[in-house]
N, C-alpha and C positions, 0 to 999 in steps of 0.2 A: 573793596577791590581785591583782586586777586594777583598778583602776578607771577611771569614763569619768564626768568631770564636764561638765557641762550644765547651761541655763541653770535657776537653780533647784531642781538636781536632783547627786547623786552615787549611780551604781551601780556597787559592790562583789562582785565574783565568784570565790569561792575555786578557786584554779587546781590548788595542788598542796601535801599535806601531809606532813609526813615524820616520823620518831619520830630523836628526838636520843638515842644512846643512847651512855654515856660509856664508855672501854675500861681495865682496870687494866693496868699495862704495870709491870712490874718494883716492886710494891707502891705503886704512886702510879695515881691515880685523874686519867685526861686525857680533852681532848674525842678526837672519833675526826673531825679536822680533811678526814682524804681523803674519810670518807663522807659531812660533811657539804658540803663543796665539790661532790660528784658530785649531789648532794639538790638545792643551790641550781642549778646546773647545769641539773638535769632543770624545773623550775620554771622556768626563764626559758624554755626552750624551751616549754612547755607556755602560756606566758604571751604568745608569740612567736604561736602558732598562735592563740590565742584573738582578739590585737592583731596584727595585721601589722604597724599602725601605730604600735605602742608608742613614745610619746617621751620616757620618762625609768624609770628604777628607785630605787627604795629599800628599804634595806637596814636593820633593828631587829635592835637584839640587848640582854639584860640590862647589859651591857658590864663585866662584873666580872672579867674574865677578859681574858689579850694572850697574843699569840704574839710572838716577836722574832726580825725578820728581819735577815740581814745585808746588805751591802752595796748587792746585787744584786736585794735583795725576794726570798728563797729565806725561807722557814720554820726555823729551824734546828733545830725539837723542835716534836711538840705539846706545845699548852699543859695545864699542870696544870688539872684541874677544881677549879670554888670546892668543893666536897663532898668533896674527899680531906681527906685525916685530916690533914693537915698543918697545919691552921687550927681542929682541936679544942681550944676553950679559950683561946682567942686574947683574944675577948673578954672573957672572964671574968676575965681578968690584969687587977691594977691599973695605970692610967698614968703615968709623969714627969710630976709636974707641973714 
């Protein structure tokens, strides 16, 4: 989205939409982190042409989900999806009190 606030007024222009679609990778279910970086990627430029003057970005996400980088800010794995099976029942387990 784009937007352009004014006095009284905000208009909202959807620039660029993309389909998140999650990868199984050695029986665990991950986000697919390259395609969605190359997705945000195309959207900024898309977002660039519409704004030349674009003065800031923001970024939403569900946020249930981290990747962990090392030292460097390298990715060291994608991250596991909330929806792999690894978390079936999770809740259902009683807690320590």
């Amino acid at each position: 989205m784009v937007g352009q606030v004014g006095p009284n007024s905000l208009e909202l222009v959807e620039t660029h939409r993309f389909q998140n679609v999650p990868l199984t990778v050695l029986g665990s279910l991950h986000w697919d982190t390259l395609s969605l970086y190359r997705e945000i990627l195309d959207g900024l430029r898309v977002a660039a042409k519409i704004a030349p003057d674009l003065a800031s970005v923001g970024i939403d996400s569900w946020a249930v989900d981290y990747g962990l980088l090392d030292d460097r800010g390298v990715l060291l794995s994608n991250p596991v999806h909330y929806r792999d099976g690894r978390t079936t029942g999770v809740m259902a387990k009683p807690r320590p009190c």
